[in-house]
Structures are given as structure tokens and as C-alpha cells.
C-alpha positions in Angstrom: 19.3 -24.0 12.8 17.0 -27.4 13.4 16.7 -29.7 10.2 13.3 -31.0 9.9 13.7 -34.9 11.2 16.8 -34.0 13.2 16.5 -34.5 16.8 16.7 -31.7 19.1 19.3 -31.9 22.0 20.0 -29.4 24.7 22.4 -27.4 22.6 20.0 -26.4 20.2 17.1 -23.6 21.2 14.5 -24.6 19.0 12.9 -21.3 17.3 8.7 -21.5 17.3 7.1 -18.4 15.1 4.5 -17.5 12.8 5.1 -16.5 9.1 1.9 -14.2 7.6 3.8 -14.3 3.7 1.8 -11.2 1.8 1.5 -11.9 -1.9 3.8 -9.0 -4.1 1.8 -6.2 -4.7 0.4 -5.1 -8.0 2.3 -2.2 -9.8 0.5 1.4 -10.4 -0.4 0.8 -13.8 -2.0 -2.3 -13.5 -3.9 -1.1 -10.5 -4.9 2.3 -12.1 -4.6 2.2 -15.6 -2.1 4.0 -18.2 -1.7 7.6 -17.9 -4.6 8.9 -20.3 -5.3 12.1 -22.3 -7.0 14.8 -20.8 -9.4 15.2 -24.2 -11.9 17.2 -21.9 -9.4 20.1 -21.7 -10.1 20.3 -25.4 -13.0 22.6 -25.6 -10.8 25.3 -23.8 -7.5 25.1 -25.9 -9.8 23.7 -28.8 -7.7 26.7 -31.2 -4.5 25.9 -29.8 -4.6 21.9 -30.6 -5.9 22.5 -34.0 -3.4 24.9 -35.3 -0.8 22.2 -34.2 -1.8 19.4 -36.0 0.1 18.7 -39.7 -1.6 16.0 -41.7 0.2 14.0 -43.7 0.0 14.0 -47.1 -2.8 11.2 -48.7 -1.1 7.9 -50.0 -2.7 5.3 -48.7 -5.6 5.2 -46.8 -4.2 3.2 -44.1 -0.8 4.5 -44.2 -2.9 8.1 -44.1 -5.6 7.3 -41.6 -2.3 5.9 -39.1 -0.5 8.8 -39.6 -3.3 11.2 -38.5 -4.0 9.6 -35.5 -0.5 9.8 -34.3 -0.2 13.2 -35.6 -3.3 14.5 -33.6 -2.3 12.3 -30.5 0.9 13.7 -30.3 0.1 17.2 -30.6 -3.0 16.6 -27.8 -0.6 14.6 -25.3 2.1 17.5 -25.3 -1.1 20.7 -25.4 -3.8 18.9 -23.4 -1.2 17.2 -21.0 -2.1 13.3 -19.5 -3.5 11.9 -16.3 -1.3 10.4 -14.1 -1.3 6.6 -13.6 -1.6 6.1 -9.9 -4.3 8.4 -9.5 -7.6 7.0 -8.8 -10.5 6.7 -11.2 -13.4 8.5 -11.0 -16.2 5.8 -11.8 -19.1 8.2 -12.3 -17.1 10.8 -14.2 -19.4 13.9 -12.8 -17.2 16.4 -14.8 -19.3 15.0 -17.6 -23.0 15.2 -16.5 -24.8 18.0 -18.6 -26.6 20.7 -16.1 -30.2 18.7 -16.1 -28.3 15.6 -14.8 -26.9 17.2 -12.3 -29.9 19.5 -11.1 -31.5 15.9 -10.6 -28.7 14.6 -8.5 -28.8 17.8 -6.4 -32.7 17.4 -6.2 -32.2 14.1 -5.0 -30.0 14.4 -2.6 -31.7 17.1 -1.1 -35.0 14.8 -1.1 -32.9 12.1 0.4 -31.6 14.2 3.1 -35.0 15.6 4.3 -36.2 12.0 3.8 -33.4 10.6 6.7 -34.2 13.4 9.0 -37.7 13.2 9.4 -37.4 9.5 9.6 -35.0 10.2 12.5 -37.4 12.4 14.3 -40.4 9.7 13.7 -38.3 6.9 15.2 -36.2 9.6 18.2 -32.8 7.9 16.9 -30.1 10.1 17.3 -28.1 8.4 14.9 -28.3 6.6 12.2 
């Protein structure tokens, strides 16, 4: 081992490297969010969820509205199930696009695809 300001003599074999120190890595959750509900599952177990659900009896309104909420989240995290945290996000959500939106993205794609090719065979690139 060399001290810094220590001189070196022959007995020593001074040691010359490179350190690349990587910054700790962020855990899953932060990275990816907290496992979610799966609340589009609902319209298929719609009955299921519903019968499941005991409201508590009105107090307060607070107290009442509190209890409901954990009641109904409850029952949909153990019949709907969750997401898992370290699973990517899907930004564009496409599971939600109604049938017009997604006859326009089709429509568009198509258009963009005959769009690249005849460019292509204007210009006689092979590639992109």
C-alpha cells in the first residue's frame, strides 16, 4: 500500500488503475411505479366484484365515504388482481383506444408504409 506523500522505494510496486464508480441503482418501485389495480378487468368480472363489496353502515360522511373506498379497494385488489411493479409502463395505453381510434392508427400506418416505399423506389435506396 503507497500513502499519498510517501516516497516510493524499490520495495514497494506502485499499483496505477482506473476506477469507473457507478452510482447505486434505483429500486423497482421507484423506477416503475407501485403495483396497480387492474380496474380494466372490471367490465368482465363486473358481477363478481359487486356482490363482494359490504358497505359500511352511514355515520359520518367522512368516516363512511373512507370506509367505502377501502371496502371496494380491497375486494377489487383480491378479484381483479394488481400489476406488477417492475413491469414496464405502457405510455400510450392501446388497450384503451375505442375501435374509431384504432381504425385511424391502422389507416395510418398503412398510409405511412406505402408512403416509405414509394419514396424508396423514387430515390432507388435500398434502405432506409
Amino acid at each position: 500500500m503507497v500513502v499519498p506523500y510517501e516516497t516510493v522505494a524499490t520495495q514497494h510496486n506502485p499499483l496505477i488503475c482506473s476506477m469507473k464508480v457507478m452510482p447505486p441503482k434505483r429500486m423497482h418501485d421507484e423506477r416503475c411505479g407501485p403495483a396497480r389495480i387492474k380496474w380494466w378487468r372490471l367490465k368482465e368480472k363486473e358481477e363478481t366484484v359487486t356482490s363482494r363489496i359490504e358497505l359500511p353502515l352511514i355515520t359520518n360522511i367522512d368516516e363512511t365515504w373512507d370506509n367505502a373506498t377501502q371496502a371496494i379497494v380491497e375486494v377489487a385488489r383480491s378479484k381483479l388482481g394488481t400489476s406488477k411493479p417492475g413491469c414496464r409502463k405502457i405510455d400510450k395505453q392501446a388497450w384503451l383506444w375505442m375501435d374509431g381510434v384504432r381504425i385511424k392508427v391502422r389507416e395510418k400506418k398503412r398510409l405511412y408504409t406505402y408512403y416509405s416505399m414509394t419514396k424508396r423506389m423514387t430515390t432507388g435506396s435500398s434502405t432506409w
